[in-house]
Each structure stands twice: as C-alpha cells, then as structure tokens.
C-alpha positions as CSV (number, residue, x, y, z in Angstrom):
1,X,59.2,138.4,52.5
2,X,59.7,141.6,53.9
3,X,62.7,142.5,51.9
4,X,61.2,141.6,48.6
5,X,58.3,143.8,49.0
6,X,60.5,146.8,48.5
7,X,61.7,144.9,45.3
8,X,57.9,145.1,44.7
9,X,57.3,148.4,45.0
10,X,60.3,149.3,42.6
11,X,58.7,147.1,40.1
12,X,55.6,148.7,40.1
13,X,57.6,152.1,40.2
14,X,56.1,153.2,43.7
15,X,58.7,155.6,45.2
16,X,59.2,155.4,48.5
17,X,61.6,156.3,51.7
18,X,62.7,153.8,54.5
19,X,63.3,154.4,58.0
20,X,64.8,151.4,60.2
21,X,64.1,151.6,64.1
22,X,63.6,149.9,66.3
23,X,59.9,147.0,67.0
24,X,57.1,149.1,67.0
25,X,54.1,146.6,68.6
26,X,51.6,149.3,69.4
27,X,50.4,152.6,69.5
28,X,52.6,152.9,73.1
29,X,55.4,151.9,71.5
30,X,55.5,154.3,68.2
31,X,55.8,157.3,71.2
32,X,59.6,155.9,71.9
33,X,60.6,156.2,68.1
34,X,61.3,158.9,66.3
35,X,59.8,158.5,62.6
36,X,61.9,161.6,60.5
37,X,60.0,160.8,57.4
38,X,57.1,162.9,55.7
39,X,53.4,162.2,56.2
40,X,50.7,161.0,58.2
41,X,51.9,158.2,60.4
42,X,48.8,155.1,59.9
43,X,47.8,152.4,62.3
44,X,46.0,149.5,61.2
45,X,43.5,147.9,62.7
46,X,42.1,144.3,61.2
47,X,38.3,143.3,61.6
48,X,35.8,141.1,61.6
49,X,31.9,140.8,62.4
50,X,29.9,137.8,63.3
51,X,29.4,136.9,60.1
52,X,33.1,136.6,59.5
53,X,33.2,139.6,57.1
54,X,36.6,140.8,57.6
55,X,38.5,144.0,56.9
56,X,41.5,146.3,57.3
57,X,41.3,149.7,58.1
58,X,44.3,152.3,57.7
59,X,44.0,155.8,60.1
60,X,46.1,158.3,61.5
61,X,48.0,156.6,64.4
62,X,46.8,159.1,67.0
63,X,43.2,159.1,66.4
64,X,40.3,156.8,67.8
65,X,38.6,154.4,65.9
66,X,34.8,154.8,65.5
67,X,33.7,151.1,65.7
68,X,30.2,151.4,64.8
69,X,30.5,154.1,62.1
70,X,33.4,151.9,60.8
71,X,31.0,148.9,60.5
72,X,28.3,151.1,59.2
73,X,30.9,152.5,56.3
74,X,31.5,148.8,55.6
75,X,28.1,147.0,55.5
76,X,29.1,145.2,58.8
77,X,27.5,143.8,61.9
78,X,28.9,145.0,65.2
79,X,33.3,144.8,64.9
80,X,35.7,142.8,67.2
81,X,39.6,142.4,66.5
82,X,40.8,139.8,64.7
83,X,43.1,138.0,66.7
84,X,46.5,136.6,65.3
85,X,45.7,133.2,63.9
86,X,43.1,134.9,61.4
87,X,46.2,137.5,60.7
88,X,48.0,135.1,59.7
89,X,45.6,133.0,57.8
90,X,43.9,135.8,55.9
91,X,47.0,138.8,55.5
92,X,50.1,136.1,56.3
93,X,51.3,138.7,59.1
94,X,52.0,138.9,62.7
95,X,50.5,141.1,65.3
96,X,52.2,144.9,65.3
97,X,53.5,144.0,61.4
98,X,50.0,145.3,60.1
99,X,50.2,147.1,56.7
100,X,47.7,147.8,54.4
101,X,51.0,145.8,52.0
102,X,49.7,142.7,53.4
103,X,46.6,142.7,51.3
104,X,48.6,141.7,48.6
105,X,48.2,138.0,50.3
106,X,44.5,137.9,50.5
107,X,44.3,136.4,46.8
108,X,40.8,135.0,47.4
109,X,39.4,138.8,48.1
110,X,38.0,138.0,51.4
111,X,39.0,141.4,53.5
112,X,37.7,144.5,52.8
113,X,40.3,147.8,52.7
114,X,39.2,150.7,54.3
115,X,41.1,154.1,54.2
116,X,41.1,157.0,56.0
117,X,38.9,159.9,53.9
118,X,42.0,162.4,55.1
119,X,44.9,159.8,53.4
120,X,44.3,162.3,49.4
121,X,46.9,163.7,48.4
122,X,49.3,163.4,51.4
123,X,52.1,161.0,51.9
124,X,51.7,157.9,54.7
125,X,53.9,156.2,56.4
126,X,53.1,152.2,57.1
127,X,55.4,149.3,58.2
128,X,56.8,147.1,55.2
129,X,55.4,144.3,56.2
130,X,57.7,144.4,59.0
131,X,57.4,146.6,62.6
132,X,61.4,147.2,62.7
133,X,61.5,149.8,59.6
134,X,58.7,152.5,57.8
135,X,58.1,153.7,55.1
136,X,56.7,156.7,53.6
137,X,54.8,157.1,49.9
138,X,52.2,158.7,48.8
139,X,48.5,157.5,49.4
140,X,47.9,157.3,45.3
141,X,50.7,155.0,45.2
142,X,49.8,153.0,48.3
143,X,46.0,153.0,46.6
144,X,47.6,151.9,43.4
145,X,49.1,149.1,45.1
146,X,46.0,147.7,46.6
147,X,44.7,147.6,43.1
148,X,47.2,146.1,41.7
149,X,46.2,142.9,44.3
150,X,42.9,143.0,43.1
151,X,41.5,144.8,45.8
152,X,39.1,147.6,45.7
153,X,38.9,150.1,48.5
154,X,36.7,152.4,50.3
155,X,37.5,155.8,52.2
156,X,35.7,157.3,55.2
157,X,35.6,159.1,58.5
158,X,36.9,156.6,60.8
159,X,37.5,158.5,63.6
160,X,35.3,158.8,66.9
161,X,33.7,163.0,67.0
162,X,36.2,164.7,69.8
C-alpha cells in the first residue's frame, strides 16, 4: 500500500518530494537521519480517551505535546496512547509508520485529525505510510487530502508553554 499512495497523491495532483532513509521508529531515531527536504519535520501521535474517542494529532517533531490542552482542543476526557492493535484496526498502520495519510482508512469517521496551528502556509514533511522514506508537501495539500477522505480537521496549540 505504501507505494500506491504516491500514485494517490499524483491523482489528486498533490506535489510532493521523497526522501528514502533509513526506519525511523521514534523521535530518537529521526536524530540519526538526515531529512534534506524543505519544511517542518511532524510527529504523530494517536489518541484515545476513556470513552474511546480517538484522534491523530500532527506537530513539529521536536516539540512536547500538551495532553490536557490537546484533549481540551478536542472535546476529550483525559488522553492515553493508543497502542498498536487499535493502529491497526482504526488507521491500518504499524507503530513508527504514523501519518496523518493513514486517515484515508478510517472510512467510518471515527478518529479525529488534529493539526498543528503553525502547519499554514509552510511545507511538512510526514512518512508515506511507511517509516523508511519522507516526504515533503505543503500543509494545504496535506489538508486537502484529509478532506478528500471525508475527514474534517481542527488546528491548535499543541505544544506544552516552555
């Protein structure tokens, strides 16, 4: 699947660059690789409450997540991580292959998308639904995508006060 989501993006003429290199698992790992393409490198981090309200959220890769103003932004209860069984069931990826791309799976609508406020009008650069490559487009075109999958999203400060 991974290869046929750049086929995607061409037919939804999203423009993009690639970058292979090597498995990028973590936040640790990203410090060994050397990413020579343009914009704001994104982590993504997928959520869930009590209540099983689930969501992905995209940020800049070496920020901290605010957990409670995340699941104030949202409408949520208090946040835990999602752990890879509910990866799979509700975005059909693996741990460390998180992308906001993998929305386009959730066809019933059941995880929220939640951007970073600081993603307009810059270029980001996510895994294509793979760790072993990047890519970089811009945020409009990565928004546009998410639409296209019938998702709606939200954008806010995500990030803990330094």
């Amino acid at each position: 699947m991974s290869d046929n989501i750049l086929s995607i993006l061409k037919q939804l003429n999203i423009s993009y660059e690639l970058q292979e290199h090597k498995a990028i698992f973590s936040e640790e790992d990203s410090k060994d690789v050397v990413i020579n393409l343009e914009g704001i490198e994104v982590k993504n981090l997928f959520v869930k409450d009590k209540n099983e309200n689930y969501a992905l959220i995209s940020m800049a890769l070496h920020k901290r997540a605010d957990l409670k103003k995340i699941a104030g932004l949202l409408g949520f209860g208090r946040l835990s991580f999602c752990n890879a069984e509910e990866l799979d069931k509700y975005l059909n990826i693996t741990p460390g292959s998180v992308t906001p791309l993998c929305i386009m799976f959730d066809t019933v609508n059941k995880v929220k998308v939640l951007f970073d406020e600081n993603f307009f009008g810059h270029k980001v650069i996510i895994h294509p639904l793979r760790n072993t490559a990047s890519v970089s487009m811009s945020f409009d075109d990565l928004a546009r995508f998410v639409s296209q999958y019938g998702h709606s999203y939200m954008t806010g400060d995500v990030y803990k006060d330094e």
